[in-house]
C-alpha positions as CSV (number, residue, x, y, z in Angstrom):
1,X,64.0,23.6,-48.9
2,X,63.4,21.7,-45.3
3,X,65.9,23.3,-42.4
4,X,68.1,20.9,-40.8
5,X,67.5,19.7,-37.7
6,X,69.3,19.2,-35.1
7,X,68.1,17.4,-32.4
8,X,68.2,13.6,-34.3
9,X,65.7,11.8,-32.0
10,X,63.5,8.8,-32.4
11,X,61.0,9.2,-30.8
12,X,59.9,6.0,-28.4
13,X,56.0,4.5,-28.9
14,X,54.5,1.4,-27.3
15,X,53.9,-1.5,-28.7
16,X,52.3,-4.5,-27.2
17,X,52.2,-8.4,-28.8
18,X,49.4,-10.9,-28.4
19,X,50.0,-14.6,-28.6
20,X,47.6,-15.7,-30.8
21,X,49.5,-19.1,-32.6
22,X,51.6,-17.9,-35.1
23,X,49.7,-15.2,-36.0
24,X,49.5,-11.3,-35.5
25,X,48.8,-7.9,-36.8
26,X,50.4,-4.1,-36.5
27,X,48.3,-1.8,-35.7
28,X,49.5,1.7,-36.9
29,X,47.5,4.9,-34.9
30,X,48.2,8.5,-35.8
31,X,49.3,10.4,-32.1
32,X,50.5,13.8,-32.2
33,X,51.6,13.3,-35.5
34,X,53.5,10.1,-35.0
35,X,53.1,6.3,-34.9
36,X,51.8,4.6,-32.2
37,X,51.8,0.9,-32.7
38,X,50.6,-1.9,-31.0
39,X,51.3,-6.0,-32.1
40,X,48.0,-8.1,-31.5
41,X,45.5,-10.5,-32.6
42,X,42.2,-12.0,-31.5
43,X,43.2,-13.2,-28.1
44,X,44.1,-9.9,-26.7
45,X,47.5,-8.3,-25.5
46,X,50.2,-11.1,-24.3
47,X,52.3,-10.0,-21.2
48,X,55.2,-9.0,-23.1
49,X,55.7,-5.3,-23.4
50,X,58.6,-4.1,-26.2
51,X,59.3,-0.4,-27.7
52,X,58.3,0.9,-31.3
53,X,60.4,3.5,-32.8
54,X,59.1,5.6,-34.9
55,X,61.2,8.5,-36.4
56,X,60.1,11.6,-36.9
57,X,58.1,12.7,-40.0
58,X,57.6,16.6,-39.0
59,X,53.5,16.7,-39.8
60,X,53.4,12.8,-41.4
61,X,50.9,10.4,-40.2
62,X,50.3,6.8,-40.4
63,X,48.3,6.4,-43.3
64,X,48.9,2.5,-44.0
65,X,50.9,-0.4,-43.2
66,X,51.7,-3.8,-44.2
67,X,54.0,-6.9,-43.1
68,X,56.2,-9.7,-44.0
69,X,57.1,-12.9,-41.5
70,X,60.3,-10.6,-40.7
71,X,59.3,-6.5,-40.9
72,X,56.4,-4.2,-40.2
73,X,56.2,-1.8,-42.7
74,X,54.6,1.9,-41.9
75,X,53.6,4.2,-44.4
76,X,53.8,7.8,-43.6
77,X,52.4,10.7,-45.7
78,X,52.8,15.0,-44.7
79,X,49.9,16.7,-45.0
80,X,51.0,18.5,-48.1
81,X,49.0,17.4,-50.9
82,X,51.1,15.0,-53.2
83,X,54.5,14.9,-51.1
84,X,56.4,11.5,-51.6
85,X,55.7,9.3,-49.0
86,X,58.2,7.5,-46.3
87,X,58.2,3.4,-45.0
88,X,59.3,2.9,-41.7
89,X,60.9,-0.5,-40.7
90,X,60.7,-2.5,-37.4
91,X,61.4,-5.9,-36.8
92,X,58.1,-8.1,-36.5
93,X,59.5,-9.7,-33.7
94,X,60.9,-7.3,-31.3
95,X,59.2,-4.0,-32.9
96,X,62.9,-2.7,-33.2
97,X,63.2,0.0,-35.4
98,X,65.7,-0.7,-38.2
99,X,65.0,2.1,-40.8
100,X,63.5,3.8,-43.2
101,X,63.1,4.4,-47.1
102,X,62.1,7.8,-48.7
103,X,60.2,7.0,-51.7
104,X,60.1,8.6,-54.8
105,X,56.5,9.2,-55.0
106,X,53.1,9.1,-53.2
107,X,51.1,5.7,-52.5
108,X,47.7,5.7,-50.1
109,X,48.7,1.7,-48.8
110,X,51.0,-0.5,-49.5
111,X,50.7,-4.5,-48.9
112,X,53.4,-7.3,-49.2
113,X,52.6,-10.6,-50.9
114,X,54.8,-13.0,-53.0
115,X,58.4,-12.1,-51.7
116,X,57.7,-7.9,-52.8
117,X,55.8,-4.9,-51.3
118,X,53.3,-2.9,-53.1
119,X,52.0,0.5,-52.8
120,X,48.8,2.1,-54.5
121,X,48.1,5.0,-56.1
122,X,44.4,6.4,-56.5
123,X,44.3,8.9,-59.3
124,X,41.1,10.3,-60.6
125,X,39.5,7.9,-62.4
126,X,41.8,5.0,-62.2
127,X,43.8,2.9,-59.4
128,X,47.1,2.0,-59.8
129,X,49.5,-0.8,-58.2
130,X,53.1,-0.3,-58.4
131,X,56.2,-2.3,-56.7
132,X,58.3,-0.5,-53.8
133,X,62.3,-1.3,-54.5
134,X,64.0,-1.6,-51.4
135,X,65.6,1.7,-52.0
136,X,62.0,3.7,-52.6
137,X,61.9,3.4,-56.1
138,X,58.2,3.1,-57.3
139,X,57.4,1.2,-60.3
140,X,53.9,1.1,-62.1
141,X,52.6,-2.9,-62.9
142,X,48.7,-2.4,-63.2
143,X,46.8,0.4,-64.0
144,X,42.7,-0.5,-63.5
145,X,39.7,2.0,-64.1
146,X,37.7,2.8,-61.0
147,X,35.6,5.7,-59.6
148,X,37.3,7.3,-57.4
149,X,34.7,10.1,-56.2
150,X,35.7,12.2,-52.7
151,X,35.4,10.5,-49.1
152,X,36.4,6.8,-50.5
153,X,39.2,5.7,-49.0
154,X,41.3,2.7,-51.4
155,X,42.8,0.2,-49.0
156,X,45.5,-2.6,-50.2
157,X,46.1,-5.9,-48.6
158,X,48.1,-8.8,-49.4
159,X,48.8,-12.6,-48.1
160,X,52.4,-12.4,-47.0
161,X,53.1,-16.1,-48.7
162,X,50.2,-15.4,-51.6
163,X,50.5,-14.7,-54.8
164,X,47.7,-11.6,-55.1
165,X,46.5,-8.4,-53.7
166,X,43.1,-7.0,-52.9
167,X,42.3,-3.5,-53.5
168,X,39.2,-2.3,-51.5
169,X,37.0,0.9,-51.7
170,X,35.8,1.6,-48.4
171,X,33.7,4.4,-48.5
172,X,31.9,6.0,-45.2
173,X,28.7,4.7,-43.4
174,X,27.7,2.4,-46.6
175,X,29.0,-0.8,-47.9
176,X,32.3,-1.0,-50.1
177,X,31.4,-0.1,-53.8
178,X,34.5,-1.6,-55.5
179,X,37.0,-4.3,-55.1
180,X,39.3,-5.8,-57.3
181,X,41.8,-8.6,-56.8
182,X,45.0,-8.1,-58.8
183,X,47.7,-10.9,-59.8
184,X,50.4,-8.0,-60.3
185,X,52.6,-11.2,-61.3
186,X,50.6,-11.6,-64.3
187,X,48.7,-8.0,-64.2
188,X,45.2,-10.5,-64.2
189,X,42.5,-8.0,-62.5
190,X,38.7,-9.7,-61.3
191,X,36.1,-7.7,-59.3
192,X,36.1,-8.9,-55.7
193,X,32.5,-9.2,-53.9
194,X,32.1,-8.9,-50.3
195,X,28.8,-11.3,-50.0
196,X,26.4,-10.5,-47.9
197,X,27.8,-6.8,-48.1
198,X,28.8,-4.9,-44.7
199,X,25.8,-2.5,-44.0
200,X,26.0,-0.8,-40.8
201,X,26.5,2.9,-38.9
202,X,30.7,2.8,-38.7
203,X,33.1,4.0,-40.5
204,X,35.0,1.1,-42.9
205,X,38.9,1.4,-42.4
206,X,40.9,-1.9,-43.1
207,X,40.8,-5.0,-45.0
208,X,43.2,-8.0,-43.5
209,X,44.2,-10.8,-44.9
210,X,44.4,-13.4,-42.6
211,X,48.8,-15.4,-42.2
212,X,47.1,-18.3,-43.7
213,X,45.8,-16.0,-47.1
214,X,42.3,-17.8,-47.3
215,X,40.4,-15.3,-45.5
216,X,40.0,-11.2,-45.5
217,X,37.9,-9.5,-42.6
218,X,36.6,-6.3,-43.4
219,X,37.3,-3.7,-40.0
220,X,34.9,-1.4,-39.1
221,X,34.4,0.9,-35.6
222,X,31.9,-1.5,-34.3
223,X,30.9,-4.4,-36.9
224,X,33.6,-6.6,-38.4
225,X,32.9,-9.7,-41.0
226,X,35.2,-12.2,-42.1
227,X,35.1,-13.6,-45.6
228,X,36.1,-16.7,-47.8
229,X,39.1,-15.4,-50.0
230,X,39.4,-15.1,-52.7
231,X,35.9,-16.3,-53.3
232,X,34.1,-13.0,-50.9
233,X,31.4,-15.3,-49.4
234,X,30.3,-16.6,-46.2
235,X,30.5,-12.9,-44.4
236,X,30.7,-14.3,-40.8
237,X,30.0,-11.7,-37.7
238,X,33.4,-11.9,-35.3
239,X,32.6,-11.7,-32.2
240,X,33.1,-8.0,-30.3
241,X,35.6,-9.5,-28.0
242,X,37.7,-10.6,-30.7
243,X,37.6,-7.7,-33.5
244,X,40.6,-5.7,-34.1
245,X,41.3,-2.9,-33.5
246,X,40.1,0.7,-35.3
247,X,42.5,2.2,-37.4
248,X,45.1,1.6,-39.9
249,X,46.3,-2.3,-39.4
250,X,48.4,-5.0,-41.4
251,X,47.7,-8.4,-43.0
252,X,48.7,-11.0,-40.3
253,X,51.8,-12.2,-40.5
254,X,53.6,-15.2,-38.9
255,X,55.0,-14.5,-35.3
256,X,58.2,-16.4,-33.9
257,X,60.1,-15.4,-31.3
258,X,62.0,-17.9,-29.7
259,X,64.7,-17.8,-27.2
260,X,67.5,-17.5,-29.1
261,X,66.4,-14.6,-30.4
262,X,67.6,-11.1,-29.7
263,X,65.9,-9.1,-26.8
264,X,66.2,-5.6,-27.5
265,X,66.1,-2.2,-25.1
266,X,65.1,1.6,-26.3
267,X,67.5,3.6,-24.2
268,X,66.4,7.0,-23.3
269,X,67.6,9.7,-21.1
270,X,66.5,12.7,-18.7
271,X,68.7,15.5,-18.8
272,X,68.4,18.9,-17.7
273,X,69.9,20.0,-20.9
274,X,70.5,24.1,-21.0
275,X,69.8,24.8,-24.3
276,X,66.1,23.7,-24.1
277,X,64.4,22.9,-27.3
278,X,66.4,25.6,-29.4
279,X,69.4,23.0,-29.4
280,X,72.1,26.1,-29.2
281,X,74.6,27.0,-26.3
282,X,76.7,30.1,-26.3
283,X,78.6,29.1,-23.7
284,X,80.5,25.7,-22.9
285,X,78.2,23.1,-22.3
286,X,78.5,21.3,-18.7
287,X,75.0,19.0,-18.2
288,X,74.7,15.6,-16.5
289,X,72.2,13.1,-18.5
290,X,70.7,10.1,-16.9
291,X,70.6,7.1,-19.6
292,X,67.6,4.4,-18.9
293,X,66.2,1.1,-20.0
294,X,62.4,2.1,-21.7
295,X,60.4,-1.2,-22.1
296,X,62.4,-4.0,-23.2
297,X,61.1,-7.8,-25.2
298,X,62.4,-10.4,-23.7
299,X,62.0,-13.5,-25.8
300,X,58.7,-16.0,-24.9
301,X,59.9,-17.9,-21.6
302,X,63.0,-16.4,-20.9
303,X,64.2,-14.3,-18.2
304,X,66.7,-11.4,-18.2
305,X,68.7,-10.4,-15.4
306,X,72.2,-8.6,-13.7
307,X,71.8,-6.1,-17.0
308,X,74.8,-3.8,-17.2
309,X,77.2,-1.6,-19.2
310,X,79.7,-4.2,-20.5
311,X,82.7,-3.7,-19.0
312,X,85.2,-1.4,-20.6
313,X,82.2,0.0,-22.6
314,X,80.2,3.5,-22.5
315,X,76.8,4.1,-23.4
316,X,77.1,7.0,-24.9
317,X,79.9,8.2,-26.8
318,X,80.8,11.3,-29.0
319,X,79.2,10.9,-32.8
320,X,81.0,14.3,-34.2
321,X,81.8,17.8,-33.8
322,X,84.9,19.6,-34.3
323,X,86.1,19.5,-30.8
324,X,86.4,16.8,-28.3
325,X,83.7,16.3,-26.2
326,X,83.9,14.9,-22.9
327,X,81.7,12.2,-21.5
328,X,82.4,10.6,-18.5
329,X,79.8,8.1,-17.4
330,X,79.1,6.1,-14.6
331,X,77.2,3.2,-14.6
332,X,74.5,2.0,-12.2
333,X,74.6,-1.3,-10.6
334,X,73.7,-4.2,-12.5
335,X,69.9,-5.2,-12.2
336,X,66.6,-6.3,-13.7
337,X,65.6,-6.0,-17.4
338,X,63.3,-3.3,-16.9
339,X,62.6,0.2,-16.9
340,X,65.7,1.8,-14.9
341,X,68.5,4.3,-14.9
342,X,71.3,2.4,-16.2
343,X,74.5,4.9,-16.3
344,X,74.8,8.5,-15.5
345,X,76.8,10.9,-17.6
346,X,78.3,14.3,-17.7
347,X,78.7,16.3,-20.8
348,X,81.0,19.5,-20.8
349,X,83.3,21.0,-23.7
350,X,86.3,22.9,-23.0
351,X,86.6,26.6,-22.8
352,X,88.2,26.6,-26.2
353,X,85.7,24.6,-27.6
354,X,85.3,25.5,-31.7
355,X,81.8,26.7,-33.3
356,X,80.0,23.7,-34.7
357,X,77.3,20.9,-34.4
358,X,78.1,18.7,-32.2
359,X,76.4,14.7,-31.9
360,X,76.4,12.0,-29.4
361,X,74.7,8.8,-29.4
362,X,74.4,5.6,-27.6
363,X,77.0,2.6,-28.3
364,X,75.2,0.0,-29.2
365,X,75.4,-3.7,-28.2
366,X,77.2,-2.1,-24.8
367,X,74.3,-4.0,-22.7
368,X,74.8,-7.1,-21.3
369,X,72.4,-9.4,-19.2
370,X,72.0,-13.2,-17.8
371,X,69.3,-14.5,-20.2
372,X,68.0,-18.0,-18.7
373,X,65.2,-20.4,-20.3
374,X,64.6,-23.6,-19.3
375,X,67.8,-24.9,-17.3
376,X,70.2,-22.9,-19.5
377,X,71.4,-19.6,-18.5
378,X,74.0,-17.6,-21.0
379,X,75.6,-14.9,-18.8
380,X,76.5,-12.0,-19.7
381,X,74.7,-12.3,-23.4
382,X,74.5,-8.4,-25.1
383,X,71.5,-6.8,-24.9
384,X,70.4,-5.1,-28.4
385,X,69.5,-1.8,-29.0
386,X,67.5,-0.2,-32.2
387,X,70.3,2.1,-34.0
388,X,69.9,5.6,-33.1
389,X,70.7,8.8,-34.9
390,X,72.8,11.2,-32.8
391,X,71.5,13.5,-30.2
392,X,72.5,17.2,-31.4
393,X,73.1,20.2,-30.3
394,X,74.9,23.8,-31.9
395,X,77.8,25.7,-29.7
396,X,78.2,29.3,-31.1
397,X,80.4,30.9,-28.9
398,X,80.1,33.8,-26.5
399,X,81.0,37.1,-28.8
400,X,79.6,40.7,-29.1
401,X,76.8,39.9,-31.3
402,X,73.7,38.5,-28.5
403,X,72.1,36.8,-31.2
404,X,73.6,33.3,-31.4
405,X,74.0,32.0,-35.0
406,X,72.5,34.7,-36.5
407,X,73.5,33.4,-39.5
408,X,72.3,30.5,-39.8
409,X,75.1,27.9,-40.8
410,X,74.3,25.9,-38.0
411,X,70.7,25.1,-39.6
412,X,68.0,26.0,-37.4
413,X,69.9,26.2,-34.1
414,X,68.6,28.8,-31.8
415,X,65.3,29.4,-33.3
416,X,61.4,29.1,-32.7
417,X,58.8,29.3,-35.0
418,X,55.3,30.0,-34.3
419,X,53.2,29.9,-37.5
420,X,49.8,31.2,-35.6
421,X,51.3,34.0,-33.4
422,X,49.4,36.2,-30.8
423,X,51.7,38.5,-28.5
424,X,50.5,35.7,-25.0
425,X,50.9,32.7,-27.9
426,X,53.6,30.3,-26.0
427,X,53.2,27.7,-29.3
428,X,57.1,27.8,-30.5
429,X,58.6,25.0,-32.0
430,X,62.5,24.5,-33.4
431,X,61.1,21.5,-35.5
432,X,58.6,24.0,-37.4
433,X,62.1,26.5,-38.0
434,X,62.4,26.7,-42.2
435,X,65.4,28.1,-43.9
436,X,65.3,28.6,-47.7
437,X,68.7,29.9,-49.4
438,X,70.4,29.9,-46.3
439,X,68.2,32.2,-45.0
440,X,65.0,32.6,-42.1
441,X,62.3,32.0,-43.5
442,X,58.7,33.5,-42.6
443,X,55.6,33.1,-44.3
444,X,52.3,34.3,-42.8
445,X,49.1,33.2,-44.4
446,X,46.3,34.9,-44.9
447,X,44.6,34.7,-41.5
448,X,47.7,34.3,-39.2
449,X,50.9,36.3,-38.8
450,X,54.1,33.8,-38.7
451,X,56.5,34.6,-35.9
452,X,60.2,33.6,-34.8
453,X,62.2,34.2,-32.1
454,X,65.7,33.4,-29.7
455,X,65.9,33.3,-26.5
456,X,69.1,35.5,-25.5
457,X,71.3,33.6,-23.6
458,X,73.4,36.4,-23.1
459,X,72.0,39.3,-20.7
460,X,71.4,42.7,-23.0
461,X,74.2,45.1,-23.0
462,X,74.1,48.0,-20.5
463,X,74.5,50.7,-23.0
464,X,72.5,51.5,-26.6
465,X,73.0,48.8,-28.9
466,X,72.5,47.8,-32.4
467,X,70.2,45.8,-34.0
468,X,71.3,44.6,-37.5
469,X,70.0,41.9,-40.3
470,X,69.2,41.5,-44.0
471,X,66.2,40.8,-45.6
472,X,64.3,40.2,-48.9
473,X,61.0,39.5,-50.2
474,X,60.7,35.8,-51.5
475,X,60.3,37.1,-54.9
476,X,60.8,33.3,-56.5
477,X,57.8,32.3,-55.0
478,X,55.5,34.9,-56.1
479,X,55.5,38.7,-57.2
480,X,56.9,40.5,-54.2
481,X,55.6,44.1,-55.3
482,X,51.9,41.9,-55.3
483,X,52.4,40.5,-52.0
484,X,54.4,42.7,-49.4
485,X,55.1,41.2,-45.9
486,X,54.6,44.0,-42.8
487,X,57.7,42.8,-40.2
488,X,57.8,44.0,-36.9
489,X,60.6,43.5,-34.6
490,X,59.7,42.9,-30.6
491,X,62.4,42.7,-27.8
492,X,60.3,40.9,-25.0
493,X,56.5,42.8,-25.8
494,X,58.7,46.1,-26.9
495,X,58.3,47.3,-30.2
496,X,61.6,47.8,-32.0
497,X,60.8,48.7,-35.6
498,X,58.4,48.0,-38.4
499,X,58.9,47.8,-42.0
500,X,57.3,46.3,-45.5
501,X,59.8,44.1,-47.0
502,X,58.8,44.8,-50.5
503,X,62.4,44.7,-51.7
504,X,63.6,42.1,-54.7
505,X,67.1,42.6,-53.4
506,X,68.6,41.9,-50.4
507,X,68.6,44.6,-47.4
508,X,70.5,45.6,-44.6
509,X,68.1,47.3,-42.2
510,X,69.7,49.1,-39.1
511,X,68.4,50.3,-36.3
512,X,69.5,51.9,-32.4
513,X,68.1,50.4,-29.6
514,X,68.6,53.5,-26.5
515,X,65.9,52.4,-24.0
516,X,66.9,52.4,-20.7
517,X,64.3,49.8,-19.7
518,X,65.9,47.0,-22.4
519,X,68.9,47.3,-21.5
520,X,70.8,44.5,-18.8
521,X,68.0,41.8,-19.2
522,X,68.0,38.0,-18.6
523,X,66.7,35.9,-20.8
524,X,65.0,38.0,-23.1
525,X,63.0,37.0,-26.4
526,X,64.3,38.9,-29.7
527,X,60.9,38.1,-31.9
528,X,60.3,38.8,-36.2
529,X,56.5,38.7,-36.6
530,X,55.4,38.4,-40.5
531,X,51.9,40.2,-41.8
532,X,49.4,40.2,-44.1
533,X,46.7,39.6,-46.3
534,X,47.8,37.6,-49.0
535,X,51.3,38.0,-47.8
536,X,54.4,35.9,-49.6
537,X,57.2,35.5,-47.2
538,X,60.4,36.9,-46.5
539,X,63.8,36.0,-45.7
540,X,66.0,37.3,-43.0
541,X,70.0,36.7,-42.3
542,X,72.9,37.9,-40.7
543,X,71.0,38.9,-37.9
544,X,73.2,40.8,-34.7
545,X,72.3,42.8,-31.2
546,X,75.5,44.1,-30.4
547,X,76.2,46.9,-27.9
548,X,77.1,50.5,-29.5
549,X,80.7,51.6,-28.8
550,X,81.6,54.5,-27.1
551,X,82.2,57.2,-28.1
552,X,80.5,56.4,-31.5
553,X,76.8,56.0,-30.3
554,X,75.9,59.3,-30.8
555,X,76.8,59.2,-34.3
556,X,75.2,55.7,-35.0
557,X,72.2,56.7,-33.3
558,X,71.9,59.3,-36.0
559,X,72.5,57.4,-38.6
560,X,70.0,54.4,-37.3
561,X,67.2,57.9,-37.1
562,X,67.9,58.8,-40.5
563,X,67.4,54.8,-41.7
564,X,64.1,54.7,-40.0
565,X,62.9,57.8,-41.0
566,X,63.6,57.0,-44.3
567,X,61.5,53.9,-44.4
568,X,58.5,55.3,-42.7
569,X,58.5,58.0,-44.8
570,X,58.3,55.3,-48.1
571,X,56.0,52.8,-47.0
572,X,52.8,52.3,-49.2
């Protein structure tokens, strides 16, 4: 089971359109694990800069992608061998980001042709094309027999108003082995030849079908040919200056944007947030964000001016949480359609604010702008924005226990992960943070140990203090008394205990902390580290750091000495 994360961001990439008729293509790039995209054609890039949103996939990557006259289609795939795969959807206009389907299954590309998209599945000896559903349903039409040996790579491409689809092996530095057009209409299949055959030192990635569905140019880093389709002949060289792209890239589809359309804006903001990139706040939150205009598509000859918050309107507003959030916002002046700060806003709960998630977002439609083309000018017209998820964070309260939510039923709040750790390693990550049961989860692999860790908001106690949590082996993954995990507990680069966490049951593990030299710090790191050769995992919960009261420390102390001893005493 995935943790749930909090911070609900889509994360902005550029995208640029060429004019090039009516015709253009997406071009999908993997970039630190997301999408970047870019809208072009033969001509090269057209002045007219828009945003992409992608969401975020944790480890997917762009592995295909596909269009109709109205969407781009992105296919994502994790790096976990057979995990179903996700579609992202952007308008093929404006490159706004309008969703996303989970599907129930795994496809290598998808293509759309004849009103429907298509995905394809590569199985041992055999290809097979199957219909997407608009809500990720995957349904197999035509299975054909192919070999399918190791570093070929199937590609799928379609005609957006056609009738067939072309399924293309494309293996490295040689010329494609197998291709097959498929009428999945009629479940017809007949072997496609590419005529004269590409031959050169680059690596094959992409057939495209060309808007007009008579043509198919097979991409390649460096050497490109275009031929007849369906027929495969006439291979004709295209010129260096007008290949496309390398990577993973559409079939072209028909590009109209005329004035009347939309124009759209990707608002983002710059905040200096407290909680960091844990998303949790002990205390009441009090931060000022500054909310801009990031790239926005103006129609072809129009201009946009005097943008502004619509009167009576705020850009961001509260999503959820189970107090009331303030958020008082001023706006900026009115001004250009272009990269700018657009309203300022200050975010604070009240003392007596409750325990919870808590979500804001931006409004949409609460943009407004002069947009003028020709000798007609429509004032204050709304400026779109893609739909957002809500910008998260986690408020657990100041209490005695340091560790905020220690257990864990605000997700993943307050936690780093770092799955390669090193005592100087700096790689933590809340979006790499798993729980499983309702528990921390840490699993070390056979060459790394697998760390987390919280930053204490709250300074260490002054006196001896207690350090408390549960734990278990993940025995429903694999024999825990085959696989035991060594945990060691750090407070900064101190040492606070060790133990094997061979038990099938759940634990309670105590332990005094008396050292002079941990006690009243700022911002200190509480760290689990997970061990060992083979190792499973283990699961940790109800986690607490709490100061030991007087006059009782002396007799916890004790009782924390006995614990250890005890443990030392039967590890193996």
């Amino acid at each position: 089971m995935r943790a749930m994360r909090l911070l609900g961001v889509f994360v902005p990439c550029s995208i640029a359109f060429v004019d090039i008729g009516n015709a253009a293509v997406a071009v999908y790039q993997p970039q630190n694990g997301l999408g970047d995209i870019s809208v072009q054609g033969f001509n090269g890039p057209m002045a007219l800069p828009v945003v992409q949103e992608v969401p975020i996939y944790g480890d997917g990557i762009p592995v295909g992608g596909s269009a109709s006259n109205t969407a781009l289609y992105g296919l994502f795939n994790p790096s976990t061998s057979n995990a179903n795969s996700t579609i992202s959807i952007n308008d093929a206009q404006s490159g706004a980001y309008e969703g996303s389907i989970a599907l129930n299954g795994a496809v290598s590309d998808i293509a759309y042709t004849n009103g429907q998209l298509y995905g394809l599945q590569v199985n041992s000896a055999s290809i097979q094309i199957v219909s997407v559903s608009n809500t990720g349903t995957i349904t197999p039409l035509v299975t054909q027999t192919a070999t399918t040996p190791g570093g070929v790579t199937w590609r799928l491409s379609g005609a957006v108003n056609g009738d067939s689809l072309l399924a293309t092996a494309l293996p490295t530095f040689t010329a494609p082995t197998s291709a097959y057009i498929i009428d999945p209409a009629s479940s017809q299949v007949s072997p496609f030849t590419f005529s004269p055959a590409l031959t050169e030192n680059g690596i094959n990635s992409e057939t495209i079908i060309n808007v007009a569905g008579n043509a198919v140019t097979l991409n390649a880093l460096g050497q490109q040919l275009q031929y007849d389709y369906p027929s495969g002949s006439n291979g004709v060289q295209i010129p260096t200056p007008g290949q496309y792209p390398f990577g993973v890239v559409s079939d072209e589809f028909t590009y109209n944007y005329a004035p009347t359309n939309p124009a759209y804006v990707t608002l983002a903001y710059s905040s200096s947030v407290p909680y960091g990139y844990d998303n949790l706040l002990r205390t009441p939150p009090n931060f000022t964000i500054q909310t801009m205009t990031n790239n926005g598509a103006a129609p072809d000859g129009t201009t946009i001016s005097n943008v502004a918050v619509a009167s009576g309107q705020q850009l961001l507003t509260q999503q959820s949480g189970p107090s009331v959030l303030q958020i008082n916002e001023t706006a900026s002046a009115p001004g250009s359609f272009s990269n700018r700060i657009v309203a300022t806003d200050t975010i604070s709960l009240s003392a007596g604010a409750q325990r919870g998630i808590y979500s804001y977002a931006f409004t949409p439609n609460a943009l407004t702008g002069d947009y003028t083309y020709g000798t007609t000018t429509d004032y204050a017209r709304v400026v779109s924005t893609p739909p957002y998820g809500g910008i998260q964070f986690a408020y657990d309260p100041v209490s005695s226990n340091l560790v905020g939510n220690g257990d864990f039923t605000l997700g993943t709040a307050g936690w780093e992960s770092n799955s390669h750790w090193s005592q100087l390693s700096t790689n933590y990550s809340n979006q790499s943070v798993d729980l499983y049961n309702g528990a921390l989860v840490l699993e070390p692999s056979s060459s790394s140990a697998y760390a987390v860790r919280q930053l204490l908001q709250l300074p260490t106690s002054g006196s001896p203090m207690l350090l408390s949590f549960d734990y278990n082996a993940l025995v429903d993954r694999s024999p825990a008394s085959l696989y035991n995990v060594d945990l060691k507990i750090y407070l900064n680069s101190t040492l606070l205990g060790e133990l094997d966490t061979d038990s099938t049951t759940m634990q309670n593990y105590q332990s005094v902390i008396d050292d002079s030299s941990l006690q009243n710090l700022s911002g200190a790191y509480l760290t689990f580290v997970a061990s060992g050769t083979g190792a499973n995992g283990v699961e940790l919960d109800n986690i607490s750091l709490t100061a030991v009261p007087e006059p009782a420390t002396l007799g916890v102390l004790l009782v924390g000495l006995a614990l250890a001893h005890r443990r030392r005493a039967c590890r193996c």
